[in-house]
N, C-alpha and C positions, 0 to 999 in steps of 0.2 A: 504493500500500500504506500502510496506516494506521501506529501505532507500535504500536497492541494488535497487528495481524495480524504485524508485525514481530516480536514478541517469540516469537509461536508459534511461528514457521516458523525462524528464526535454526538453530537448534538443527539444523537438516540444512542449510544453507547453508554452502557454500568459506566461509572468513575473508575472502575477498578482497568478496564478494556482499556480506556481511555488512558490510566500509567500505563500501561504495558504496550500501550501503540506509540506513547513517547517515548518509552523506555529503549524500543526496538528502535526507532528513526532518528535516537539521540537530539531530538527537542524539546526546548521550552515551550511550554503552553503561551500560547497568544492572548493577550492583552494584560502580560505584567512586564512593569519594566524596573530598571533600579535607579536610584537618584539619590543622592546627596542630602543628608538632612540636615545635621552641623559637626562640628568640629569634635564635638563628646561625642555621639554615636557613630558621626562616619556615614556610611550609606546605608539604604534600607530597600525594600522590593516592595514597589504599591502596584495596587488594581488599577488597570485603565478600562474596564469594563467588569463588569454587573457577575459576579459566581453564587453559586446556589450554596444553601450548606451541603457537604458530602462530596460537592465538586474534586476532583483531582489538581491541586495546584501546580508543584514543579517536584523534579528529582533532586535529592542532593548527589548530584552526578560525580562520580572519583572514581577510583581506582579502590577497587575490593581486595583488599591483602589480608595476610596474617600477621598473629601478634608481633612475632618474631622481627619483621620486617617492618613493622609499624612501629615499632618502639624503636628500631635504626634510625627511620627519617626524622622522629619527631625529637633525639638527639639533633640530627643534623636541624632540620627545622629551626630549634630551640637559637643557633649562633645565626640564624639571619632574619628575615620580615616577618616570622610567626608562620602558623599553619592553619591548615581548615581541615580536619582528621573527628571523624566520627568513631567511636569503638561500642561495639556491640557483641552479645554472647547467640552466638547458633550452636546451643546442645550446651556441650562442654567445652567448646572452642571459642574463644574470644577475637572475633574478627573486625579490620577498621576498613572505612571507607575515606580515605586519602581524594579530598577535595582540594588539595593545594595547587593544581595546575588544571584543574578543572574552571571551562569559562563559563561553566553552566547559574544560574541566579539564585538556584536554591540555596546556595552554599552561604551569600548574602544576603540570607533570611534573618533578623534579628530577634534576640532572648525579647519573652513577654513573660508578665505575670501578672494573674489576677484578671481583671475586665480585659488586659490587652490584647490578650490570646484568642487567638481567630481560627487557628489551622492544626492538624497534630501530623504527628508522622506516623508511617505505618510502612512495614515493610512488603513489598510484593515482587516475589520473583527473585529475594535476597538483594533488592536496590529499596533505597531508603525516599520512600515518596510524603510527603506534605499537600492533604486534605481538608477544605475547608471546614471548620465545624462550627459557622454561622454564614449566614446572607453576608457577602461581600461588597458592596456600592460599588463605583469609581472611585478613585482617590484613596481606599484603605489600606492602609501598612499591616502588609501580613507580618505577623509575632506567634510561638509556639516557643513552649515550655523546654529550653532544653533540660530541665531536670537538676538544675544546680541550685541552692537555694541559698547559698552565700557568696553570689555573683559580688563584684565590688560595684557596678552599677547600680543594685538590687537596693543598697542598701542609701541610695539617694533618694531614693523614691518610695514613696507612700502605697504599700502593697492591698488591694481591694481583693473581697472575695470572688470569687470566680462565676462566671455569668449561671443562672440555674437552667441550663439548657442538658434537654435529654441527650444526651451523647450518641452522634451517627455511627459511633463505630465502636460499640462495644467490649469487643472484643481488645479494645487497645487502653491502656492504663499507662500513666505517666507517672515517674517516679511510685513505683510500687510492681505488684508482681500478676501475673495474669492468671487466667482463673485455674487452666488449669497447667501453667509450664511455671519455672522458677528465672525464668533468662530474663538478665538484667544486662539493660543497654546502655552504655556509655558515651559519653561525648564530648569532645572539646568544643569549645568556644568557636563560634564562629566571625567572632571580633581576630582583633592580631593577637591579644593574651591568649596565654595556653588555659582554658579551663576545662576541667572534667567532669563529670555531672553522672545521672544513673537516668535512666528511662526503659521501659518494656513495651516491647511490641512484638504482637504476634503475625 
């Protein structure tokens, strides 16, 4: 399938079809872009068009490696501009998704908490995709939970409880463990600090 024929047909496709048609054609979904917010956060990814809740937003597109190998770069990492490195557990394996040369927007998703939080991540096809889980406008800055909860941003800001919306995807729990597996998913920052975080998804 093309990405012209893709854009047609999306529109009657599950969200889940819908990552996995981006996932295979290596695209960003249409009508998000990233822009410049200020100087403390750096840049952010907004809607330029209208997303349903449960929509498919973007991949955080990298390089799927092992621990072993993951913990090498983010040495190296560590002596130059920072990294974008996801770590998560499949089983009993501990595997990361190395974002750091990746030109994909996901990766330029920024930490929410509280009301901020619009999107969550879920994994499909072992690629780590971001799902809206409310009505998106034009204009909204997606934010989701990386799972860290002594962010040094976090603590400039006044934390709100979290919107009381029934959750499209059940099956996914942030910072905690799912219903019925124990794999807890890890993350760096997707700022230039290196942070680490816990999150689960099934």
């Amino acid at each position: 399938m093309t990405y012209r024929n893709l854009r047609s047909s999306k529109k009657c496709l599950p969200p889940l079809e819908v990552a996995q048609k981006h996932i295979e054609l290596k695209t960003d979904q249409e009508g998000l872009e990233c822009h410049f917010i200020n100087e403390a956060i750096g840049r952010g990814v907004f809607t330029h068009r209208q997303f349903k809740r449960g929509d498919f937003l973007l991949e955080y597109c990298g390089e799927n490696i092992g621990l072993k190998e993951a913990t090498h770069r983010e040495a190296s990492y560590a002596t130059k501009d920072g990294n974008f490195m996801f770590f998560y557990k499949d089983g009993r394996n501990t595997r990361c998704v190395d974002a750091t040369k990746s030109r994909g927007l996901g990766r330029m998703v920024n930490d929410g908490c509280g009301r901020e939080i619009n999107c969550k991540a879920q994994l499909v096809d072992d690629h780590l995709c971001l799902f809206a889980t409310e009505d998106l406008p034009i204009g909204a800055e997606l934010r989701y939970d990386y799972g860290i909860p002594n962010l040094p941003w976090r603590k400039k800001t006044v934390s709100t409880k979290s919107k009381d919306l029934e959750d499209p995807f059940p099956q996914l729990t942030f910072c905690g463990l799912i219903k019925d597996h124990e794999d807890v998913m890890s993350g760096t920052s997707i700022a230039t600090a290196e942070m680490i975080g816990e999150e689960t998804v099934q």
